[in-house]
C-alpha positions in Angstrom: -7.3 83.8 9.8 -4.3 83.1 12.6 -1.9 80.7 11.8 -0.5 81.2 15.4 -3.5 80.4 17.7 -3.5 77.9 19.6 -5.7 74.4 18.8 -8.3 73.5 21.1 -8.7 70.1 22.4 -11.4 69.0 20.9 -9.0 69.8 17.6 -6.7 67.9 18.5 -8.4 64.9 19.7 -10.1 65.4 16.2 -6.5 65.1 14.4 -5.4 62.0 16.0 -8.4 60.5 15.5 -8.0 60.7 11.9 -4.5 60.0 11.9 -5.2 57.1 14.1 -7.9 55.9 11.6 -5.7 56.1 8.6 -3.3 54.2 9.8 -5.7 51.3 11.1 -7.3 51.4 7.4 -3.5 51.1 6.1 -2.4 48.4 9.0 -6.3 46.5 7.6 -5.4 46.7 3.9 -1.9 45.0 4.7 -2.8 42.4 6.7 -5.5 41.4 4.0 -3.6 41.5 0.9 0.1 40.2 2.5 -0.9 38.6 5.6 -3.3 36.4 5.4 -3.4 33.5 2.7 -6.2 31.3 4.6 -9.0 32.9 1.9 -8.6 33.4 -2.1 -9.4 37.2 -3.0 -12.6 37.4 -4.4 -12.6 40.6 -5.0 -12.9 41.4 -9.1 -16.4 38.9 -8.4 -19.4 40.4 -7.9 -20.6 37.7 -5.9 -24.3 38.1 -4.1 -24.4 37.8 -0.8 -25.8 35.9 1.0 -24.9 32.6 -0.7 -28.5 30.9 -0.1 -27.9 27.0 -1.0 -31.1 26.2 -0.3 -32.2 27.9 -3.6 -30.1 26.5 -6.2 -29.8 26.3 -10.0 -29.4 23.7 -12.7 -25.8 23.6 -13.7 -27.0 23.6 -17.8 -29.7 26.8 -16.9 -28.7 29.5 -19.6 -25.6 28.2 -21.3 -27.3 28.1 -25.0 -26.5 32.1 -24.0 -22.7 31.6 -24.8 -23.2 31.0 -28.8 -20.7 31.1 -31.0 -18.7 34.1 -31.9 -19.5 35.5 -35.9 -16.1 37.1 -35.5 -13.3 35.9 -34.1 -10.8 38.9 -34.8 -13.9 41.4 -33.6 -14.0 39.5 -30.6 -13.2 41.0 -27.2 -11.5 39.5 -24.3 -13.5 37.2 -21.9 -15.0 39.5 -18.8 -14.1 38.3 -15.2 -17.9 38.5 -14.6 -20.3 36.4 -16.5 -23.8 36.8 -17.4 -25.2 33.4 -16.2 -23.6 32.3 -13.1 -25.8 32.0 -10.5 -23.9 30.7 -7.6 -25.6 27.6 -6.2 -25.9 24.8 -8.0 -28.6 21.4 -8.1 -26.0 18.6 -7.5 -27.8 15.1 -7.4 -26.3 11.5 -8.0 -30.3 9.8 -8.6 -30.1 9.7 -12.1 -26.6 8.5 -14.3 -26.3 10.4 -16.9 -25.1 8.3 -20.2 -22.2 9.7 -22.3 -24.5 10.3 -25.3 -26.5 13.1 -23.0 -22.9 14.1 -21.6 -22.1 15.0 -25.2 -25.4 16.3 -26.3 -25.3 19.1 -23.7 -22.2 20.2 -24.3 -21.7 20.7 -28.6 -19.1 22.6 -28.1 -16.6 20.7 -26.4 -13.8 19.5 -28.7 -12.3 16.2 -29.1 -10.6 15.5 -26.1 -12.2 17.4 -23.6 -11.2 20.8 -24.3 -13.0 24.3 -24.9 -12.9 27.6 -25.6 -15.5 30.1 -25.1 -17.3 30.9 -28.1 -18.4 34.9 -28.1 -15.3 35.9 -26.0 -11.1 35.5 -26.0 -10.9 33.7 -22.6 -8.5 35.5 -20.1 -7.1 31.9 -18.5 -6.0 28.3 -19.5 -6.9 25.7 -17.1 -6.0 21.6 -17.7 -7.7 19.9 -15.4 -6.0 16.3 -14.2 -8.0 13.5 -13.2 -6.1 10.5 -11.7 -8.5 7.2 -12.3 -9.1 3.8 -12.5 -12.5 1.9 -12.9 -14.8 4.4 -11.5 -17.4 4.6 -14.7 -19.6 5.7 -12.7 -18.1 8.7 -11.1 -16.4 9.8 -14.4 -20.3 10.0 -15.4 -21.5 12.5 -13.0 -17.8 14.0 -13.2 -18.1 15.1 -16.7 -21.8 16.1 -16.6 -21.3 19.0 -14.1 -18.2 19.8 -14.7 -18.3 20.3 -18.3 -21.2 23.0 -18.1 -19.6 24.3 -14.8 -16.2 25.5 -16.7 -18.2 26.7 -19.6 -19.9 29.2 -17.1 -16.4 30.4 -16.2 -15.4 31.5 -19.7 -12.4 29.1 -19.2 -10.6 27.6 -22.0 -9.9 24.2 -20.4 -9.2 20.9 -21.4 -10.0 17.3 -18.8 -6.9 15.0 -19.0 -8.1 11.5 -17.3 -4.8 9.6 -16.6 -5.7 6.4 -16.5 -3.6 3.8 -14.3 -3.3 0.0 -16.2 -3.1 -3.1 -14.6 -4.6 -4.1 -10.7 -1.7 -3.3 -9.1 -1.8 -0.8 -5.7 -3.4 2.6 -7.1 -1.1 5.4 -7.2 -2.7 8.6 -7.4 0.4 11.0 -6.5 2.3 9.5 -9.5 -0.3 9.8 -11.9 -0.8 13.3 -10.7 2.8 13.8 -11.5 2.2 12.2 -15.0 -0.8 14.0 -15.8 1.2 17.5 -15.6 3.9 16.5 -17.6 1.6 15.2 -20.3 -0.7 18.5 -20.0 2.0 20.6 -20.2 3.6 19.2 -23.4 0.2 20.0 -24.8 -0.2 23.9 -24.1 1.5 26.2 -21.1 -1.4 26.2 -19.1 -2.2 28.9 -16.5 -3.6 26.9 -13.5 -3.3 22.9 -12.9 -6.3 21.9 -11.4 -5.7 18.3 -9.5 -9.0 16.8 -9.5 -11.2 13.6 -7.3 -13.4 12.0 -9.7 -15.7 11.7 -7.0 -15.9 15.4 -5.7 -18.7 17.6 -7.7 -18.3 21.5 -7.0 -21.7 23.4 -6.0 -21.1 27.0 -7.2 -20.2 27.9 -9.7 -18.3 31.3 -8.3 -16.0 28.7 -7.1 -13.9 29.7 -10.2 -11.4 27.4 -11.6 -8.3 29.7 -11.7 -4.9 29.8 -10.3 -5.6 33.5 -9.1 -3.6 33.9 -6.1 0.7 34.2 -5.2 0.5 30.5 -4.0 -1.4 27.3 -4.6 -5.1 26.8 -3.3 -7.0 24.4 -1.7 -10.2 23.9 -3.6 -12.7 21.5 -2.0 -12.5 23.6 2.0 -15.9 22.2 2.5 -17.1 19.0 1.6 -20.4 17.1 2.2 -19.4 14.1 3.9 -17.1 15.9 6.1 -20.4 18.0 7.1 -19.1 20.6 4.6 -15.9 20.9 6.8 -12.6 19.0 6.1 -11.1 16.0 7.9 -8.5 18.1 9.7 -6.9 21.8 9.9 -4.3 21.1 7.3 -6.1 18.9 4.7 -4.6 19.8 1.2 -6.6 17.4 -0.8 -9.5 16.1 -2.9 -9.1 19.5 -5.5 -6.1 21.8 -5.5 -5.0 24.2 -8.1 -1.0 25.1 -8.5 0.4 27.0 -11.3 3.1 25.4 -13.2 5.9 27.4 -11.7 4.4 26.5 -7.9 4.3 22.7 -9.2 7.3 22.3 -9.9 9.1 24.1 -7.5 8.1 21.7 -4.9 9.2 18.7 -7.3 5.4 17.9 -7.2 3.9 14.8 -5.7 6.1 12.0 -4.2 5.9 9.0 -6.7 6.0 6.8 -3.8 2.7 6.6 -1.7 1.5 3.4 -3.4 -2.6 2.0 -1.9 -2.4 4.4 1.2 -3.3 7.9 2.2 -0.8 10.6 3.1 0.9 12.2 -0.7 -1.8 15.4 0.0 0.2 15.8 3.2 3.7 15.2 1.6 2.7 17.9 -0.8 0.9 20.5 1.6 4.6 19.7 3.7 6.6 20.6 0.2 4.8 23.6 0.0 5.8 25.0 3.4 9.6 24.0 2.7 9.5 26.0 -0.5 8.9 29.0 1.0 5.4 29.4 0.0 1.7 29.2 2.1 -1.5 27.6 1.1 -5.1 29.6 0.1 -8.5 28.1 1.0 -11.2 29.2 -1.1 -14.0 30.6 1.3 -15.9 27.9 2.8 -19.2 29.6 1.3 -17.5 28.7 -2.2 -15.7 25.9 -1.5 -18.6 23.5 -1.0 -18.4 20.1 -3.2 -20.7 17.1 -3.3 -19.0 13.5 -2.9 -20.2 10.8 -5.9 -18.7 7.8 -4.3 -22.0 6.8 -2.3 -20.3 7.0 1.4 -22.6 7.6 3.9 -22.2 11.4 4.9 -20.7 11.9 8.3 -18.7 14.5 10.6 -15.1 15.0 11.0 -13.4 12.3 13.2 -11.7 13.4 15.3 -9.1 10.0 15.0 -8.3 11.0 11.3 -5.0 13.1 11.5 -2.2 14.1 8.9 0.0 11.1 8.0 3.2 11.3 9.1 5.5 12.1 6.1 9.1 12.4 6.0 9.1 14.8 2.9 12.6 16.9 4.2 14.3 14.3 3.5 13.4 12.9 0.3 11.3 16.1 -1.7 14.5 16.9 -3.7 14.8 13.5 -5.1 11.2 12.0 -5.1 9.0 14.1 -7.6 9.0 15.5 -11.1 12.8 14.5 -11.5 12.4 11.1 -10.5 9.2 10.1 -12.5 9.4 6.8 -14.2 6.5 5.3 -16.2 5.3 3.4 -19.8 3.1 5.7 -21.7 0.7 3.2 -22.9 -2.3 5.5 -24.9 -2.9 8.3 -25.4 -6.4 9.0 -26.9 -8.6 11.9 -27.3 -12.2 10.8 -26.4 -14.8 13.5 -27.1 -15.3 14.6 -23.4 -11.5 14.0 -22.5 -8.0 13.1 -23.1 -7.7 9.8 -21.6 -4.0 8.7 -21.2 -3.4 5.4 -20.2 -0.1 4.5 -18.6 2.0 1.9 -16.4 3.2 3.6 -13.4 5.1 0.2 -12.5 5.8 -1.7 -8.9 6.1 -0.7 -5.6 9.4 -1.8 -4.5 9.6 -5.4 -2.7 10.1 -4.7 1.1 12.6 -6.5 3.3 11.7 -8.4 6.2 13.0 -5.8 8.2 11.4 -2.5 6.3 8.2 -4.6 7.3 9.0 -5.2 11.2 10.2 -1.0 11.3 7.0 -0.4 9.5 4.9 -1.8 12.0 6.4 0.0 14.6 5.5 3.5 13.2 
């Protein structure tokens, strides 16, 4: 061989070639794990593809396979994949299911609401919160999917239902803000899953984990926005934040009281702190809507609310919650915790008369 000959072109069109290619496979690989944060990593799922939703599953099919474990200290850690998930699921409202059924199908959920798998250790804690007020209904079909739907994640999980008292204006960024506190005095959960009542998910690869570097939007395609979402930064309807990601952005304002506009206060709080949101894959991301509105497209007139959240994130949040903790009760399919999340304040004449102008 001669180590001094000189390469012929072809060689050396050949060797930039590959050194052209290794860096666009290094430039690819950065981009997808750094760069972009629009879609959750799915890759430790072995998810089929394609996604085919016109052949779907009963949520309950094949969970008497999880029986309980003989022996716990033999027992091995929870898997990431699971032997009965089959991706899309049969989501219909035709039938209510009563709470006796709820329970029947699901012996081993504990008093309160909470699981853990029964033949495995599971690998993450998940509390999912549930701000509510006289929607029986909707709690119905809510707990009879979502029940079997976590079980077929090999969560351990528990469903807090935080309940607001009285008939005053709803306030469902405060109750938000209760419901972690509460949760977390129970156990240090992994993920905080903020949850509709009215929003059903429809696969069950959708996985209901905090699995990412910053918090996730959930529901990125739902049925009555034509599986789309109302507008490009929507942050609503069912997010997930770790505890460390809540409440470094002071969590939800405790002062959006009977109008829209705290999901886009909090999607604003998470762009101050330094951090960028995830969107699970619209293929996963689908959800079902239980609240009987006619399904429709995105308008094009619905736009993000106009927040002022750099001025008043420090100081309206976690640090500034005030409420009466009126019950806390542990019902067989979920903690309910009733509280009194008070008044909104008493506008002035003239907050009224600047309101109207905005």
């Amino acid at each position: 061989m001669v180590f001094g000959r000189k390469m012929t072109r072809s060689q050396v069109e050949n060797r930039w070639f590959l050194v052209f290619l290794i860096i666009f496979q290094a430039i690819f690989i950065l981009i997808l794990y750094r760069g972009s944060t629009s879609v959750v990593p799915q890759d430790h799922l072995d998810i089929p593809r394609p996604l085919d939703y016109s052949k779907t599953e009963d949520v309950y099919t094949n969970l008497s396979l999880y029986i309980r474990g003989t022996d716990n200290t033999s027992m091995q850690d929870c898997t990431s994949q699971t032997l009965i998930n089959v991706g899309p699921l049969t989501i219909t409202f035709d039938m209510l299911p009563s709470e006796k059924n709820i329970i029947d199908k699901n012996p081993y959920v504990q008093l309160g609401g909470c699981y853990r798998p029964q033949h495995c250790v599971a690998r993450y804690g998940t509390a999912v919160i549930v701000p509510y007020r006289n929607r029986e209904k909707q709690l119905r079909h809510f707990l009879y999917y979502l029940h079997p739907f976590l079980q077929r994640q090999q969560l351990h999980y528990c469903i807090y239902l935080i309940h607001q008292a009285g008939s005053g204006p709803f306030n469902r960024a405060k109750l938000l803000n209760i419901g972690v506190r509460e949760a977390l005095k129970d156990e240090d959960w992994d993920c905080l899953l903020l949850h509709n009542v009215n929003l059903i998910p429809e696969n069950d690869y959708n996985f209901y984990i905090c699995d990412g570097k910053y918090p996730k939007l959930m529901a990125s395609a739902i049925d009555k926005f034509l599986y789309s979402v109302p507008y490009r930064s929507f942050f609503g309807g069912v997010t997930a934040f770790s505890p460390e990601h809540y409440l470094k952005i002071n969590g939800f304002p405790n002062t959006y009281w009977a109008r829209n506009g705290e999901d886009d206060d909090i999607a604003e709080r998470i762009q101050i702190a330094g951090m960028k949101i995830q969107r699970t894959p619209f293929s996963l991301g689908r959800y079902k809507s239980a609240d009987g509105k006619q399904v429709s497209g995105p308008r094009k007139d619905i736009k993000p609310a106009e927040v002022h959240t750099r001025k008043t994130w420090k100081d309206d949040g976690m640090n500034s919650l005030d409420f009466k903790l009126l019950a806390k009760e542990k019902h067989t399919l979920y903690m309910n915790i009733t509280v009194d999340v008070g008044a909104p304040p008493v506008q002035s004449s003239q907050d009224k008369r600047e309101g109207n102008k905005t």
